[in-house]
C-alpha positions as CSV (number, residue, x, y, z in Angstrom):
1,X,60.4,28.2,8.8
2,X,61.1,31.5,6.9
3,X,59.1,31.9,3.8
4,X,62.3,32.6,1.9
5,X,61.1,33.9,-1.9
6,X,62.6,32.4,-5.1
7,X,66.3,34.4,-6.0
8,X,67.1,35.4,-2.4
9,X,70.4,34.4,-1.0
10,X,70.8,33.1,2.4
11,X,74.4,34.0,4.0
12,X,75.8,32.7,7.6
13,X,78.6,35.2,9.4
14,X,80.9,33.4,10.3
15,X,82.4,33.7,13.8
16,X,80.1,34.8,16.2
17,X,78.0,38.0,17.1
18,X,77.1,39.8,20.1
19,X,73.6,39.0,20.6
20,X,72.6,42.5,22.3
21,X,72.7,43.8,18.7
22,X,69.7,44.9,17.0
23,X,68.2,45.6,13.7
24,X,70.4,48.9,12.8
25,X,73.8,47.5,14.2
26,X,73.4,43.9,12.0
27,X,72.7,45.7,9.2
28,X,75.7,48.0,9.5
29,X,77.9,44.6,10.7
30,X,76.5,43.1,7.3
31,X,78.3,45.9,5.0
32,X,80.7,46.6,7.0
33,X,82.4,43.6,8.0
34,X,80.5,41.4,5.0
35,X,81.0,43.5,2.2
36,X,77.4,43.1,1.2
37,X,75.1,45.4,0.5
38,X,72.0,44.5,2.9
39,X,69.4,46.4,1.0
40,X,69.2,44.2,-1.6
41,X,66.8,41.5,0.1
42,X,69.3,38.8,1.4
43,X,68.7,37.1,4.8
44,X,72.0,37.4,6.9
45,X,72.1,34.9,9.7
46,X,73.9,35.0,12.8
47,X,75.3,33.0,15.6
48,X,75.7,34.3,19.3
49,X,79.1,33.2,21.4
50,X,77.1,30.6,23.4
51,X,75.6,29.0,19.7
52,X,72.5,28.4,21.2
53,X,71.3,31.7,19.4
54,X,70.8,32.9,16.4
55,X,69.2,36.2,14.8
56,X,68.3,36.2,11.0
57,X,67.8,39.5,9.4
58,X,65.9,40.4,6.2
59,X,65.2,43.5,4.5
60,X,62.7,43.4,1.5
61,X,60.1,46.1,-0.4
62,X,58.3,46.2,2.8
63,X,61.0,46.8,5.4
64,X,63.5,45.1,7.7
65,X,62.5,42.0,10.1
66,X,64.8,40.3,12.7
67,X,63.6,36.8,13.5
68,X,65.3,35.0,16.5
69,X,65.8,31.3,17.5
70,X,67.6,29.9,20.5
71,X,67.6,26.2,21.1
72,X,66.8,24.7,24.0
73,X,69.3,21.9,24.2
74,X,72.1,22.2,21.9
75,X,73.7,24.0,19.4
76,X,73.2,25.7,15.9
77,X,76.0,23.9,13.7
78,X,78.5,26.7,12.2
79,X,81.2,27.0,10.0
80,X,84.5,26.9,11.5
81,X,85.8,30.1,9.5
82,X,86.7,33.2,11.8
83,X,84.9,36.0,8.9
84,X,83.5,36.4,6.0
85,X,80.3,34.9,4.7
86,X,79.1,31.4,3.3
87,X,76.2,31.0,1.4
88,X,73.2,28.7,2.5
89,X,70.2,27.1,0.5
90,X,66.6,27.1,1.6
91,X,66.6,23.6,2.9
92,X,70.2,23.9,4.7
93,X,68.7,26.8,6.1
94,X,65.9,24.9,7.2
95,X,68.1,21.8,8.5
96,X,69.9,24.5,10.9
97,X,67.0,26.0,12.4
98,X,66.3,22.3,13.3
99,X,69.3,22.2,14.9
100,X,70.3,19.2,12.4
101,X,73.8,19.4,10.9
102,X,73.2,21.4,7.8
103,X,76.7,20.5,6.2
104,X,75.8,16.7,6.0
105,X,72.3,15.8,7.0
106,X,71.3,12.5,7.6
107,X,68.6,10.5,6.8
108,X,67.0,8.8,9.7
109,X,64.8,6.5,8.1
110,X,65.2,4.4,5.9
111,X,62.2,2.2,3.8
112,X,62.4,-1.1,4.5
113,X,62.9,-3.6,1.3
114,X,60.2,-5.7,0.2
115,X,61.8,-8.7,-0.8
């Protein structure tokens, strides 16, 4: 998991990307097509066509990083919107990269009752 610091917004594009994109050309899609403004220390996530894929970028005092996940069985749950952005917390964050359904996650065990 991304260490994701206390304030920071997390925001999926919606629709899909083309993966061959790097660092310079997310950043650009991210103000360009987003209307944010990527400098100020937001993670931007993004989803290839296939959804197997997706590329999270994050710029902060330090610098830009791009991490990358691709499932191997699967794929990432997304919104159904064709643009714009939707904002994510941590732990939906987290649910995604697990490839569990973010939007409505499910408990999968319960504690039995002492009775």
């Amino acid at each position: 998991m991304i260490p994701v610091p206390a304030g920071v917004k997390i925001w999926i594009a919606a629709g899909h990307t083309d993966m061959r994109r790097g660092m310079n050309s997310l950043a650009r899609q991210v103000e360009q097509q987003l209307g944010k403004t990527f400098h100020e220390g937001d993670l931007y996530v993004f989803r290839g066509r296939r959804g197997d894929l997706v590329k999270i970028l994050w710029s902060d005092a330090l610098g830009v990083s791009m991490y990358a996940k691709r499932l191997e069985r699967g794929n990432f749950v997304w919104p159904s919107a064709k643009d714009g952005a939707i904002a994510l917390t941590p732990s939906q964050l987290a649910c995604m990269l697990e490839g569990i359904d973010w939007r409505n996650p499910q408990r999968t065990w319960r504690p039995s009752r002492v009775g």
